[in-house]
Backbone bond lengths (Angstrom), bond angles and torsions (degrees), N, CA, C in turn:
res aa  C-N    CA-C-N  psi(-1)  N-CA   C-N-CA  omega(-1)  CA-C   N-CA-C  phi
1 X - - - 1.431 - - 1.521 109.85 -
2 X 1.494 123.95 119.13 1.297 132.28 142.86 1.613 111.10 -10.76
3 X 1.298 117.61 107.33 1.480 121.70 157.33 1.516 117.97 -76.71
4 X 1.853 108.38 128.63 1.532 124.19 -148.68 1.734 88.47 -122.08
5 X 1.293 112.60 130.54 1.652 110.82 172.45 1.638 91.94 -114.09
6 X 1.115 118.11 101.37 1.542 122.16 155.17 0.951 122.04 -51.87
7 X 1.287 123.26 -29.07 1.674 130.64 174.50 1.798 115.46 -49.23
8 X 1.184 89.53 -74.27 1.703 95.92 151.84 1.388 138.34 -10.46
9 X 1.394 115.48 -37.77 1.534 154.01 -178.90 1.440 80.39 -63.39
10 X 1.184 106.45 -78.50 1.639 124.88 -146.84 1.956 104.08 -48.33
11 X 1.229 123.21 137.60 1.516 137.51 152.91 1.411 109.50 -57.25
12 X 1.116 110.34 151.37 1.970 120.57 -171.03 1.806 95.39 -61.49
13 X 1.414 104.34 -34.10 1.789 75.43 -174.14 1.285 106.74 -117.84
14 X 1.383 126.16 38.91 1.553 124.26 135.68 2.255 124.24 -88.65
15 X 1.286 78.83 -11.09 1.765 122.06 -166.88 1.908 81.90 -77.35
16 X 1.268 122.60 -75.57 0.951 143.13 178.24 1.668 119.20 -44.07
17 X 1.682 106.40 -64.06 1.469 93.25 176.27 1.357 109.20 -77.80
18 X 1.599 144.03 -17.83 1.507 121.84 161.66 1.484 103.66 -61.78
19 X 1.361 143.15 -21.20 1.418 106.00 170.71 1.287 115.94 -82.26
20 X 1.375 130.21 7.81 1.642 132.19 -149.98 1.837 78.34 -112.44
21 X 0.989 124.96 -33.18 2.053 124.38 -172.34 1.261 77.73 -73.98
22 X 1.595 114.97 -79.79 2.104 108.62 -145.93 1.830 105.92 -70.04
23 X 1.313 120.03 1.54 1.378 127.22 -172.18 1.394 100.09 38.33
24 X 1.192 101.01 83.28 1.571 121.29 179.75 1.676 107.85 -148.70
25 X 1.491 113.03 168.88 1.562 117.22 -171.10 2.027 87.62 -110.43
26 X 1.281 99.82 154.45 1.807 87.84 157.17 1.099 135.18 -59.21
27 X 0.953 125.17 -29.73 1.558 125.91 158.10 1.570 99.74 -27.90
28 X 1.390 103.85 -82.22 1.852 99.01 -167.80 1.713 108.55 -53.93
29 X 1.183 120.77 -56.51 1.407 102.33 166.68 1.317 121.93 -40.54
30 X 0.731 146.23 -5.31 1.968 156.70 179.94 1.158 85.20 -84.68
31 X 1.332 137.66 -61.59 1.808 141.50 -114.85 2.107 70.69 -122.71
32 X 1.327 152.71 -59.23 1.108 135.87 171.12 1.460 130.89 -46.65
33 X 1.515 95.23 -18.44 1.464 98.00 168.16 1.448 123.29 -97.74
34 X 1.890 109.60 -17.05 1.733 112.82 169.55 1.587 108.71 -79.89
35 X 1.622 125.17 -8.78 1.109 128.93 138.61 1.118 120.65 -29.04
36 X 1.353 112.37 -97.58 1.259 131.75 -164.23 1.676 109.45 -47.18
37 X 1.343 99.08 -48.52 1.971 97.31 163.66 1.447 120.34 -42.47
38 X 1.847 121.61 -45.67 0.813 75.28 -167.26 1.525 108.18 -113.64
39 X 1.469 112.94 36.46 1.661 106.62 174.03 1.511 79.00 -84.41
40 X 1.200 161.94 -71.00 1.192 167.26 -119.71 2.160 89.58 -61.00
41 X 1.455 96.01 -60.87 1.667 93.47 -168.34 1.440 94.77 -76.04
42 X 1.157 152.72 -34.20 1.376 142.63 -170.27 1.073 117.88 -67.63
43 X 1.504 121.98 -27.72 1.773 124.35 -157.48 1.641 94.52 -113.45
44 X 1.418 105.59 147.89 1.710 103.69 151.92 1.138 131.42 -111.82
45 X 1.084 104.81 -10.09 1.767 117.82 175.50 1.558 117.90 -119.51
46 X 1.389 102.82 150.59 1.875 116.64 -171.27 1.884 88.89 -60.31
47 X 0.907 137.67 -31.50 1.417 133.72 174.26 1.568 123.41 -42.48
48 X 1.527 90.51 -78.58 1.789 110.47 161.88 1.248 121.49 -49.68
49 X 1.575 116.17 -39.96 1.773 102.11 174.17 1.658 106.88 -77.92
50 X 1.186 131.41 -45.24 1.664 123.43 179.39 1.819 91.86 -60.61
51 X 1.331 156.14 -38.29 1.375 153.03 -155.33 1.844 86.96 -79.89
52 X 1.312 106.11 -59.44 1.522 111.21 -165.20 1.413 105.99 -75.55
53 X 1.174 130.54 16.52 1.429 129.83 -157.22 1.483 93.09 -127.83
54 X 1.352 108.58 -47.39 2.033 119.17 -170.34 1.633 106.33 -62.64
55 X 1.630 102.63 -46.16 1.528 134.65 -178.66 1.514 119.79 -46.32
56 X 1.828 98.46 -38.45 1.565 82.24 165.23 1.485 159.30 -103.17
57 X 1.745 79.39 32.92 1.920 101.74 -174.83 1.214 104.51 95.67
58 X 1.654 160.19 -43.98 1.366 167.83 -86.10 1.715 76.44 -98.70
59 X 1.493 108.27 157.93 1.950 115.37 161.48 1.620 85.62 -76.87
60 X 1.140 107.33 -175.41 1.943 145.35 162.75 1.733 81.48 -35.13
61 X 1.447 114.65 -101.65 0.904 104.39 -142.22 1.767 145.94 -69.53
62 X 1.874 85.36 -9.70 1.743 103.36 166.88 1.498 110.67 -62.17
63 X 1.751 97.14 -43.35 1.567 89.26 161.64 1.693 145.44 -57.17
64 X 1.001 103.74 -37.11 1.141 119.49 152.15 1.694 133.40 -58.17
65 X 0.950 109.87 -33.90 1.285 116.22 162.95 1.361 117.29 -49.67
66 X 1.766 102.22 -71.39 1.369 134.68 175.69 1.737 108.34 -35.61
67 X 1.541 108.81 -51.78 1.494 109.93 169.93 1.280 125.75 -27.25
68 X 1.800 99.64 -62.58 1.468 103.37 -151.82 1.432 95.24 -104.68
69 X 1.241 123.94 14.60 1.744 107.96 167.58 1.439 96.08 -92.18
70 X 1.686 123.67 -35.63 1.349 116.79 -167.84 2.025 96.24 -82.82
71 X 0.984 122.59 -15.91 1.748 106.85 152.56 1.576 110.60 -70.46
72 X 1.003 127.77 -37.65 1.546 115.36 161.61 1.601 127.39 -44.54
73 X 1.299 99.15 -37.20 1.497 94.12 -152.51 1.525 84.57 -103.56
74 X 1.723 122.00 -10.81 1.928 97.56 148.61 1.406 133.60 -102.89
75 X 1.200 81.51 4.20 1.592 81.90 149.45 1.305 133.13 -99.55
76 X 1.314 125.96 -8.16 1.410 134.50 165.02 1.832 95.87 -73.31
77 X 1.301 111.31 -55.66 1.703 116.41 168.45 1.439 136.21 -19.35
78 X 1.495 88.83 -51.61 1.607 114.72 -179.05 1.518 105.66 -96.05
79 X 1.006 142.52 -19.52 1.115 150.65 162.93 1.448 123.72 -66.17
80 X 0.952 117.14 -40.46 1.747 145.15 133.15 1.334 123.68 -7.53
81 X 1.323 74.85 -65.19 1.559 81.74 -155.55 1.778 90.66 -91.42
82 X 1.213 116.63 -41.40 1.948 106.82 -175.41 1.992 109.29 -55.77
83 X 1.085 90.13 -24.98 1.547 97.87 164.94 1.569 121.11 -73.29
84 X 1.254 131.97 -64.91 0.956 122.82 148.03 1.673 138.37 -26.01
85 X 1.454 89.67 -52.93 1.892 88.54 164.16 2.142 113.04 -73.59
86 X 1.130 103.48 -28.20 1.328 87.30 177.25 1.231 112.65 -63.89
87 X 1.467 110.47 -45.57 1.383 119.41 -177.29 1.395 126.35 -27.63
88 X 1.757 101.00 -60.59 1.764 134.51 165.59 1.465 96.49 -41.09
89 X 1.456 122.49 -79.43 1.798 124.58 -178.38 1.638 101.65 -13.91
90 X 1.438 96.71 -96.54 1.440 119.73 171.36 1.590 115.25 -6.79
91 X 1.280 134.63 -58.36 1.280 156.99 -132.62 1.597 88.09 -103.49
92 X 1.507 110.24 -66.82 1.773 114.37 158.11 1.046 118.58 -40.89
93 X 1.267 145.25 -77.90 1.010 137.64 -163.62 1.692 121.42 -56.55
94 X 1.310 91.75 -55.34 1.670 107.00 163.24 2.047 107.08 -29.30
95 X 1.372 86.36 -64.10 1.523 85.10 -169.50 1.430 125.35 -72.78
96 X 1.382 105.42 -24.86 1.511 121.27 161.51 1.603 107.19 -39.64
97 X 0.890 93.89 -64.95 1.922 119.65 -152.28 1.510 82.52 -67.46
98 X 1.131 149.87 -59.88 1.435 154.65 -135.42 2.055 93.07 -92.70
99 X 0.923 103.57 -20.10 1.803 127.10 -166.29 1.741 93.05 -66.05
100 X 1.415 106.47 -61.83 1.419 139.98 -172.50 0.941 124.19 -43.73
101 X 1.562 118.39 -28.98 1.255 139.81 -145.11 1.382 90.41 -100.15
């Protein structure tokens, strides 16, 4: 999977007031988001990422952070991949049908 920095997304002063909530510099938001990457690749289940997420000391709201970038990055995941399988369909059928002929 393509590694996605949502952070990036963000304008300097939305960038700004999430470090002004977790009283953090960007730097650590950088390092909350290589977090969140990598409970995202380590875990397979919504279980293990909230277990692996509680586990690593973070307050409320690093945790929280951490949550909803790693729901981002499965839903970019899963999104992925139904594309990819449509893709495959498509590609079958196409070639099926062209087979026939």
């Amino acid at each position: 999977m393509t590694s996605i920095n949502k952070l990036e997304e963000l304008n300097e002063f939305e960038q700004e007031k999430i470090c002004h909530l977790l009283e953090c510099n960007f730097d650590d938001l950088i390092k909350l988001s290589d977090q969140a990457e990598k409970v995202f690749k380590d875990t397979d289940t919504t279980y293990d990422t909230l277990m692996k997420i509680l586990q690593q000391g973070n307050n409320v709201r690093e945790a929280a952070l951490i949550g909803i970038l790693c729901g981002k990055l499965i839903g970019f995941s899963e999104a992925e991949s139904k594309i990819e399988e449509d893709i495959k369909e498509r590609l079958f059928k196409a070639f099926k049908h062209n087979r026939s002929l």
